[in-house]
N, CA, C and O atoms as a Maestro MAE file, in Angstrom:
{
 s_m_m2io_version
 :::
 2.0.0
}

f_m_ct {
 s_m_title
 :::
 protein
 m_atom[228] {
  # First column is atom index #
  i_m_mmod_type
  r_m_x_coord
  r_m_y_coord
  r_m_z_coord
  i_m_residue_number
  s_m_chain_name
  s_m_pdb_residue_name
  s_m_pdb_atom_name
  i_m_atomic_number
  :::
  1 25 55.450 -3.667 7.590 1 A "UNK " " N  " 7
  2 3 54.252 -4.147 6.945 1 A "UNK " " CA " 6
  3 2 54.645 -5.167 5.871 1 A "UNK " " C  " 6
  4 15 55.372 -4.705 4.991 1 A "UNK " " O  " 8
  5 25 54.377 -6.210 5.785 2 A "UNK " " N  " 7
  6 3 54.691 -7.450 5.058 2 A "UNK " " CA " 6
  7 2 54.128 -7.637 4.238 2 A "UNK " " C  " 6
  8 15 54.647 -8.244 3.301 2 A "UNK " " O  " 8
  9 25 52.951 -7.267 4.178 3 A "UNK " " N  " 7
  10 3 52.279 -7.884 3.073 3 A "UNK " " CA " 6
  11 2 52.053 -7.075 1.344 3 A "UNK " " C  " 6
  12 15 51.270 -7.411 0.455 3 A "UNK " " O  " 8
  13 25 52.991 -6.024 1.357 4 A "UNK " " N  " 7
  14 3 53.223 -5.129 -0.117 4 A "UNK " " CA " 6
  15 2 54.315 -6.199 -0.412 4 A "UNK " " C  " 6
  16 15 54.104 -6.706 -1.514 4 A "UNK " " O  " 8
  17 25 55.258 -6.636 0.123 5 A "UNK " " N  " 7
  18 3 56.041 -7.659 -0.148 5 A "UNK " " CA " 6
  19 2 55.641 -8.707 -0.651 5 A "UNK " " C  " 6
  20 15 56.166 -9.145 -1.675 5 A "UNK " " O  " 8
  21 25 54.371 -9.487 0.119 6 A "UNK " " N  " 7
  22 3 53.848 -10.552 -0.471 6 A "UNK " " CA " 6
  23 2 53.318 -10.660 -1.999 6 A "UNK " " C  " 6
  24 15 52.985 -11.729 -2.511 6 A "UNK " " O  " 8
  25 25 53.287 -9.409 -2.654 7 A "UNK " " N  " 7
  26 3 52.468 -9.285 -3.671 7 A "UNK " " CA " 6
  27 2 53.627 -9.816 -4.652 7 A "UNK " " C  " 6
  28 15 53.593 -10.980 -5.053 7 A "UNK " " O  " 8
  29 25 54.559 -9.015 -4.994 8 A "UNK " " N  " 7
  30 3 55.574 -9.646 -6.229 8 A "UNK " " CA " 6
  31 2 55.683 -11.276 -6.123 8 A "UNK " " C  " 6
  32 15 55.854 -11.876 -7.184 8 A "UNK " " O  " 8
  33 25 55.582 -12.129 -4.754 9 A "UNK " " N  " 7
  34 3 56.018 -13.186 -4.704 9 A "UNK " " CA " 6
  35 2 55.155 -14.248 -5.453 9 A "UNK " " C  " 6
  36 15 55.519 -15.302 -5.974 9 A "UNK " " O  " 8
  37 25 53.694 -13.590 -5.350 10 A "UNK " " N  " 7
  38 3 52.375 -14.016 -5.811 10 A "UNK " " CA " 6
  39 2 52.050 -13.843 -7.113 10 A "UNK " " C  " 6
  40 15 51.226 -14.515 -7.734 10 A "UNK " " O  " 8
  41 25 52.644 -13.018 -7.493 11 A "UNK " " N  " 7
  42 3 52.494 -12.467 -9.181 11 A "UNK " " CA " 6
  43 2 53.328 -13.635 -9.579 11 A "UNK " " C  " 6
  44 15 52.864 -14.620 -10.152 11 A "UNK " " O  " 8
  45 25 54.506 -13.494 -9.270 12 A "UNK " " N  " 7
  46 3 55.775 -14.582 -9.668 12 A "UNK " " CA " 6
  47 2 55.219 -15.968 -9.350 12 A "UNK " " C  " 6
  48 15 55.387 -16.627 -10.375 12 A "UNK " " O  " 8
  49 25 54.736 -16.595 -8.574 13 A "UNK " " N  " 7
  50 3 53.837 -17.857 -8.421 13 A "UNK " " CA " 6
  51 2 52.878 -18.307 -8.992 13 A "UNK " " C  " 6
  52 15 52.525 -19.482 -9.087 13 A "UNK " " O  " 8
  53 25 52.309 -17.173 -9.493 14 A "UNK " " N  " 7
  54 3 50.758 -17.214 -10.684 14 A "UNK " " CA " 6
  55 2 51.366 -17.603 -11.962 14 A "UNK " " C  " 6
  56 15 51.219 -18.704 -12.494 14 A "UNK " " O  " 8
  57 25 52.158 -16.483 -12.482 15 A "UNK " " N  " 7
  58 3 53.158 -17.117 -13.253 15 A "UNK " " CA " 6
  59 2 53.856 -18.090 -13.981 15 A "UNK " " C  " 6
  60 15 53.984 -18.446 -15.152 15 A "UNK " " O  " 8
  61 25 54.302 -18.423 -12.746 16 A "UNK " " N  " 7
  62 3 55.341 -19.735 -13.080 16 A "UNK " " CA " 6
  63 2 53.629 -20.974 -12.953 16 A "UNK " " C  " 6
  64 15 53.572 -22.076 -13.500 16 A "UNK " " O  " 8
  65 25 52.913 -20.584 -12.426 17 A "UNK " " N  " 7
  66 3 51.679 -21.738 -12.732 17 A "UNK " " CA " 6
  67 2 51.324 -21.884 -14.015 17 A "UNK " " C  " 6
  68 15 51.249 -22.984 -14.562 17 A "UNK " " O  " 8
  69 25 51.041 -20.607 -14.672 18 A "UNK " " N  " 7
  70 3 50.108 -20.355 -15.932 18 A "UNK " " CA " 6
  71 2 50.933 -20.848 -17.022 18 A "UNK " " C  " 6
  72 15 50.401 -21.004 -18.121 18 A "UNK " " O  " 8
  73 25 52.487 -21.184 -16.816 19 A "UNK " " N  " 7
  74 3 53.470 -21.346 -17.850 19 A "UNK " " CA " 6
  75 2 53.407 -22.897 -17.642 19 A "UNK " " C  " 6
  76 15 53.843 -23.644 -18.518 19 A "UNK " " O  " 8
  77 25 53.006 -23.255 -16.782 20 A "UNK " " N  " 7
  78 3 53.212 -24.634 -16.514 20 A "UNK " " CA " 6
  79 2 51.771 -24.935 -16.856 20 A "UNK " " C  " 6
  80 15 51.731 -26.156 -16.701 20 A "UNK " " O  " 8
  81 25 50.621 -24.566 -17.212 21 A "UNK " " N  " 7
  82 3 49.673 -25.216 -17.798 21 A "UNK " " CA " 6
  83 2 49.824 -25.265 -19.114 21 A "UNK " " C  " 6
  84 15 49.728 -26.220 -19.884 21 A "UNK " " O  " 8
  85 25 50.120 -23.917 -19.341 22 A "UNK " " N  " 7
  86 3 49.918 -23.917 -20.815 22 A "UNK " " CA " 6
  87 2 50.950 -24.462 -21.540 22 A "UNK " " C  " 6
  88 15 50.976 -24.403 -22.770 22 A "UNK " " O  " 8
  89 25 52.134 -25.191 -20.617 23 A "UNK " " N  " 7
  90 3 52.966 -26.082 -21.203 23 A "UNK " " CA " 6
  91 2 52.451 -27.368 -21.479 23 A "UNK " " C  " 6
  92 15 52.694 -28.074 -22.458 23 A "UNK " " O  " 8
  93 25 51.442 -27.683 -20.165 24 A "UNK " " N  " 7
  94 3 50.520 -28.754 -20.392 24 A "UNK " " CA " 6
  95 2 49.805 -28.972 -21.289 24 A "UNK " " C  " 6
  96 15 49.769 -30.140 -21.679 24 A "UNK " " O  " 8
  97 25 48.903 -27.896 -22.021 25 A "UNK " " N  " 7
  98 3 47.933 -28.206 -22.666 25 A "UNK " " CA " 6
  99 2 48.495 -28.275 -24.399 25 A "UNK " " C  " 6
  100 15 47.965 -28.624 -25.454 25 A "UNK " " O  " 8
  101 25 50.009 -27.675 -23.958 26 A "UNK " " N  " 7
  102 3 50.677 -27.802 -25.713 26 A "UNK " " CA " 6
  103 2 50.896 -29.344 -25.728 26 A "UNK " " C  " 6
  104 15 50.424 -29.914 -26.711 26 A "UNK " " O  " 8
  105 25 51.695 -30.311 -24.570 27 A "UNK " " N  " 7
  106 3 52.167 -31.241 -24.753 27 A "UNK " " CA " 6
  107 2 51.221 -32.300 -24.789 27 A "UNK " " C  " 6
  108 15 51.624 -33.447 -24.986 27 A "UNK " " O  " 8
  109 25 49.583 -31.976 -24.567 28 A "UNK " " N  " 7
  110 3 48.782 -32.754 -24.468 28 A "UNK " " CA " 6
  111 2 48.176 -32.452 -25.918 28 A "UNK " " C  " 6
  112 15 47.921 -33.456 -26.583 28 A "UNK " " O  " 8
  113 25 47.896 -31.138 -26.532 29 A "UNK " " N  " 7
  114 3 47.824 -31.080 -27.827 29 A "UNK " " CA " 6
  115 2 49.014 -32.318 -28.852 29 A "UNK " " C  " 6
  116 15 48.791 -33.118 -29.760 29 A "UNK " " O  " 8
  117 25 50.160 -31.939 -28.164 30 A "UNK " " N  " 7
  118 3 51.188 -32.517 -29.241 30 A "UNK " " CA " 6
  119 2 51.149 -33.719 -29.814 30 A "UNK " " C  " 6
  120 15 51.228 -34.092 -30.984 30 A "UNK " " O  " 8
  121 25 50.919 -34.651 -28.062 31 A "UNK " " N  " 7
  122 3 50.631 -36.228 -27.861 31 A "UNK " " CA " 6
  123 2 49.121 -36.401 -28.778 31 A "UNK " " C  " 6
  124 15 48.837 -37.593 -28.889 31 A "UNK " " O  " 8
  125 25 48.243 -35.594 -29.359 32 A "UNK " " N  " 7
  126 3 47.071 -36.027 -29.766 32 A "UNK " " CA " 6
  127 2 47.356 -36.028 -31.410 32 A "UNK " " C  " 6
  128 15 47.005 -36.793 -32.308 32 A "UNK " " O  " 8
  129 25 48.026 -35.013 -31.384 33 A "UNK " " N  " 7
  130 3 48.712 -34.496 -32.862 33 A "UNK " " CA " 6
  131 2 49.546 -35.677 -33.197 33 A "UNK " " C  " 6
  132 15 49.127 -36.375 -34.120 33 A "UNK " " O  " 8
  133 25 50.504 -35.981 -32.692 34 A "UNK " " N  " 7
  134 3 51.260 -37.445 -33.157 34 A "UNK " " CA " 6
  135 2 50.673 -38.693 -32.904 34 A "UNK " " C  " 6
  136 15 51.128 -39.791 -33.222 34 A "UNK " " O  " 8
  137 25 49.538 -38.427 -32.255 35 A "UNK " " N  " 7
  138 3 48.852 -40.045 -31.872 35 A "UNK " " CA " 6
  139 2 48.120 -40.400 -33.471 35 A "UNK " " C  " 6
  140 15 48.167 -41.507 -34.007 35 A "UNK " " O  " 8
  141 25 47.513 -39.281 -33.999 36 A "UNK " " N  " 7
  142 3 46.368 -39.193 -35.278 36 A "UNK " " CA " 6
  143 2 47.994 -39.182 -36.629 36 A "UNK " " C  " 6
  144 15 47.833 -39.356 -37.837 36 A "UNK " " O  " 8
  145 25 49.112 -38.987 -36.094 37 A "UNK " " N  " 7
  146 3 50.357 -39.314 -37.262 37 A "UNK " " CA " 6
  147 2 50.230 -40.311 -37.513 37 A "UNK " " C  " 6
  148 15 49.845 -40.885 -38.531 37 A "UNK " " O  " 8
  149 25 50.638 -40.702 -36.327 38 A "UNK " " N  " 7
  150 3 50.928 -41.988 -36.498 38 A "UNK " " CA " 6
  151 2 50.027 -43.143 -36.725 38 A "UNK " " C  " 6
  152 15 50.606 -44.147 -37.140 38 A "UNK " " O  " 8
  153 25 48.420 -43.262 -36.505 39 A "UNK " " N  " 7
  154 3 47.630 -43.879 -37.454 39 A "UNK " " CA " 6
  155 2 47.303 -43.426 -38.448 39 A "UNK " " C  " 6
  156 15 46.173 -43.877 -38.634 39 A "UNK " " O  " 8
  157 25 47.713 -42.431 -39.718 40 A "UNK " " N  " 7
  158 3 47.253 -42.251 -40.282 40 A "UNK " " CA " 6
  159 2 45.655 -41.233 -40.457 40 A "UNK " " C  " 6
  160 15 45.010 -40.986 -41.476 40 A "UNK " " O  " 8
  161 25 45.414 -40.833 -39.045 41 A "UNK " " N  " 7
  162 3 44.435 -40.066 -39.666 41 A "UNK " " CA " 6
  163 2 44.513 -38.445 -39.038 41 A "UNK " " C  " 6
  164 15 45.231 -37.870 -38.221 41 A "UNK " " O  " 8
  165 25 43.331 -38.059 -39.924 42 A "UNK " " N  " 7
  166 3 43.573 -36.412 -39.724 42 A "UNK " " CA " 6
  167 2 43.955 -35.762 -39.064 42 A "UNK " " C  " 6
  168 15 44.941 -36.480 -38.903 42 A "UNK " " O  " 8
  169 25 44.187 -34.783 -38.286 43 A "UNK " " N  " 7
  170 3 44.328 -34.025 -37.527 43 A "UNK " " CA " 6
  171 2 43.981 -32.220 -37.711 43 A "UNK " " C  " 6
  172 15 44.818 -31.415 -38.121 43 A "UNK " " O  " 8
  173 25 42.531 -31.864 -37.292 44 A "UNK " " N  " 7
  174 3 42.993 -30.466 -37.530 44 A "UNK " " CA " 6
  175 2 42.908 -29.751 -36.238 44 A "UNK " " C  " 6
  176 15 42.876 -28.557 -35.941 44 A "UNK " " O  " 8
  177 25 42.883 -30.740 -35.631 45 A "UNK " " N  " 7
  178 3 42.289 -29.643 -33.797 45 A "UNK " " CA " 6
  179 2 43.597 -28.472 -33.975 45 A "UNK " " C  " 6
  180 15 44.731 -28.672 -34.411 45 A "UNK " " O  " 8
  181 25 42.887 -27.005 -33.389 46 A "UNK " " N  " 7
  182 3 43.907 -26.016 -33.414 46 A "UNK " " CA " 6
  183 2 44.714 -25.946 -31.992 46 A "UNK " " C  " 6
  184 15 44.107 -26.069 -30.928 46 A "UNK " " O  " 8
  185 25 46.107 -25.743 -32.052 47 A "UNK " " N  " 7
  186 3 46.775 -25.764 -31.191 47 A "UNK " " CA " 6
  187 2 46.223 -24.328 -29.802 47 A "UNK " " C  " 6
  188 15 45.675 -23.226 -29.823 47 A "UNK " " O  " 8
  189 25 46.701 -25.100 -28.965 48 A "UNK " " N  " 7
  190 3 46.077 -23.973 -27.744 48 A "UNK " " CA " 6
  191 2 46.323 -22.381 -28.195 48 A "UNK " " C  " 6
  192 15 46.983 -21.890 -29.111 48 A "UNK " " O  " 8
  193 25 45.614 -21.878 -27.290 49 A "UNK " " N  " 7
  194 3 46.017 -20.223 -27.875 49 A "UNK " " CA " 6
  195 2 47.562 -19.815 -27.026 49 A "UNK " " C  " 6
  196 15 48.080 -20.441 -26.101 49 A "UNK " " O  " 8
  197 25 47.864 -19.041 -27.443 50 A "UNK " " N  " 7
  198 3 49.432 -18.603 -26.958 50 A "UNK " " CA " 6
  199 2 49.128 -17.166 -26.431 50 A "UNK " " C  " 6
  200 15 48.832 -16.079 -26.926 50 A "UNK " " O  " 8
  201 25 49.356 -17.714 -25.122 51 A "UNK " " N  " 7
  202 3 49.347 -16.633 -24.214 51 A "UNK " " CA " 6
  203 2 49.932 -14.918 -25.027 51 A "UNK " " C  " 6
  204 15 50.767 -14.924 -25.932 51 A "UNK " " O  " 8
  205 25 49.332 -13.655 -24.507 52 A "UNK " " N  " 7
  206 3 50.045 -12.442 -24.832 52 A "UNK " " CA " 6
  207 2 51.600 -12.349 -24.115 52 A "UNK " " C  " 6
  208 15 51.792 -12.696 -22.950 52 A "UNK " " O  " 8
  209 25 52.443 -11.934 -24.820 53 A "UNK " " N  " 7
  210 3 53.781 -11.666 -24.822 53 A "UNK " " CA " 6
  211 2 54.109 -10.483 -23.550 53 A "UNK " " C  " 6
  212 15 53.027 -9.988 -23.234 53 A "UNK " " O  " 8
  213 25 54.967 -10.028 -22.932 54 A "UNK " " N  " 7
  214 3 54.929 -8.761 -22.236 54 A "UNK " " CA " 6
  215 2 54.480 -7.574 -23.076 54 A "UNK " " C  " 6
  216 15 53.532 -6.884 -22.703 54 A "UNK " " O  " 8
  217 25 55.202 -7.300 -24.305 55 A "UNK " " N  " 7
  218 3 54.908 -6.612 -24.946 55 A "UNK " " CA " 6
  219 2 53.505 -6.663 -25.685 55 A "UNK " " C  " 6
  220 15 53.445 -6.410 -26.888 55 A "UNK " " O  " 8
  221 25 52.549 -6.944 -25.060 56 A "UNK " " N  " 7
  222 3 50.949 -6.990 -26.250 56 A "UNK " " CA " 6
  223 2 50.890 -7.303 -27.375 56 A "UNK " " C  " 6
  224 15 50.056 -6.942 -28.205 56 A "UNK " " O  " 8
  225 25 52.142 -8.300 -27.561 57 A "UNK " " N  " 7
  226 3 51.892 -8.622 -29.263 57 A "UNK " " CA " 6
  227 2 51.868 -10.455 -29.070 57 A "UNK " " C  " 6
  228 15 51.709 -11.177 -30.054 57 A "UNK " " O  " 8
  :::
 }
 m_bond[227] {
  # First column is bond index #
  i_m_from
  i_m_to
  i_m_order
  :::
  1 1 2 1
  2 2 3 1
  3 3 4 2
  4 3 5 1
  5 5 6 1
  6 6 7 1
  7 7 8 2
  8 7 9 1
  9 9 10 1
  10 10 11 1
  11 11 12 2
  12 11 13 1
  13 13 14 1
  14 14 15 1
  15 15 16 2
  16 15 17 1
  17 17 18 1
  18 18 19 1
  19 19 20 2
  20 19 21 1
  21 21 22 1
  22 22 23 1
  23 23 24 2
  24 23 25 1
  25 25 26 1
  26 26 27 1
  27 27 28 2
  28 27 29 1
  29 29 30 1
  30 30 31 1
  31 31 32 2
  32 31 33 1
  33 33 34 1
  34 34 35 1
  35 35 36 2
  36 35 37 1
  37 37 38 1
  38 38 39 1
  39 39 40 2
  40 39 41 1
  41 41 42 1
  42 42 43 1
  43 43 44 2
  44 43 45 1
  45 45 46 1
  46 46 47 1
  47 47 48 2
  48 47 49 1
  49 49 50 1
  50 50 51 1
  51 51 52 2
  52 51 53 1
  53 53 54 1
  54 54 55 1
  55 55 56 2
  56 55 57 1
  57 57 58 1
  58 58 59 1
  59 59 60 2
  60 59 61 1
  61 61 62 1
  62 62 63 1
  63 63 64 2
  64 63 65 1
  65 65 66 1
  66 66 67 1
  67 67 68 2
  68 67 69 1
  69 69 70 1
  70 70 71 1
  71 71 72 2
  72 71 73 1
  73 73 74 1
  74 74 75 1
  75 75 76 2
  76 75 77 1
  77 77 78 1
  78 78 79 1
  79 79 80 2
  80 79 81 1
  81 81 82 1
  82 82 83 1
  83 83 84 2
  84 83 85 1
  85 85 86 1
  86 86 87 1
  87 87 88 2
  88 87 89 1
  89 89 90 1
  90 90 91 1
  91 91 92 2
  92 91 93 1
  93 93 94 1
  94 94 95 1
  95 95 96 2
  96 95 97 1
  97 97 98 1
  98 98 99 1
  99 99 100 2
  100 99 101 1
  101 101 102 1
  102 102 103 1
  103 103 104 2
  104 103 105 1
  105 105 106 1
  106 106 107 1
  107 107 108 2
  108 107 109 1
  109 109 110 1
  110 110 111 1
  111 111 112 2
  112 111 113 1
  113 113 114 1
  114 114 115 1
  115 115 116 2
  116 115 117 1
  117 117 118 1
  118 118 119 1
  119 119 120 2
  120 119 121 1
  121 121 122 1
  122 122 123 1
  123 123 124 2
  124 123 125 1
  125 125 126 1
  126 126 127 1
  127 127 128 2
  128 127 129 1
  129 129 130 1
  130 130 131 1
  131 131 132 2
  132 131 133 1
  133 133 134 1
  134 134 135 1
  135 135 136 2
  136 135 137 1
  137 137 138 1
  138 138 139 1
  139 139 140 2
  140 139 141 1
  141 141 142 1
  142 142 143 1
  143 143 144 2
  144 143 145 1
  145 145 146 1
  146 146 147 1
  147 147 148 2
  148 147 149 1
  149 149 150 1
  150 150 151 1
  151 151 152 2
  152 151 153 1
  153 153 154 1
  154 154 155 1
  155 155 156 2
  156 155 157 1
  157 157 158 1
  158 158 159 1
  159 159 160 2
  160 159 161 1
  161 161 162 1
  162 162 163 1
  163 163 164 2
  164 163 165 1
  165 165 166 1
  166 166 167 1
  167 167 168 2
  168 167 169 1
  169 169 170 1
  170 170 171 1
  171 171 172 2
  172 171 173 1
  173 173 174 1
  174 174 175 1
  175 175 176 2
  176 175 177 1
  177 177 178 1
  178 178 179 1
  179 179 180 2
  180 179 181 1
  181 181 182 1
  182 182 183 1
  183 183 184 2
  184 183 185 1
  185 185 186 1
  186 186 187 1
  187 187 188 2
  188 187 189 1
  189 189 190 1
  190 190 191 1
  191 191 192 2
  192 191 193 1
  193 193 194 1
  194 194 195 1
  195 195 196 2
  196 195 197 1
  197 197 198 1
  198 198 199 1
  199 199 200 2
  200 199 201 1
  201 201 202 1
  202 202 203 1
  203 203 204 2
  204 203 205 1
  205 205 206 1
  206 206 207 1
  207 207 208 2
  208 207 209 1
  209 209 210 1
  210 210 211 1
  211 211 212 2
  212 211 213 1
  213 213 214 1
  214 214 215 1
  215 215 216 2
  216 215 217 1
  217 217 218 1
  218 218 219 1
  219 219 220 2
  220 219 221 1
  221 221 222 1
  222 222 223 1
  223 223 224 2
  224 223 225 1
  225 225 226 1
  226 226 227 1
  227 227 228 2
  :::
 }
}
């Protein structure tokens, strides 16, 4: 039966996706954060939320 197998592979694929957005949405935060440096103006947009840890903290 194959498909109890398929499950870890899918967890591990979701994963490695969700780390790769939310890498996105820091480096697209970052680029907005140094764009408003570097003219001189404000910046308070809050940085993305940070995913929960394994441990729930």
């Amino acid at each position: 039966m194959p498909f109890p197998l398929l499950i870890p592979d899918r967890i591990r694929k979701l994963k490695a996706e969700g780390r790769q957005e939310n890498q996105q949405q820091w480096m697209a935060w970052y680029e907005r954060q140094q764009a408003a440096q570097r003219d001189g103006q404000p910046f308070t947009e809050p940085p993305p939320a940070i995913p929960p840890s394994k441990n729930g903290k």
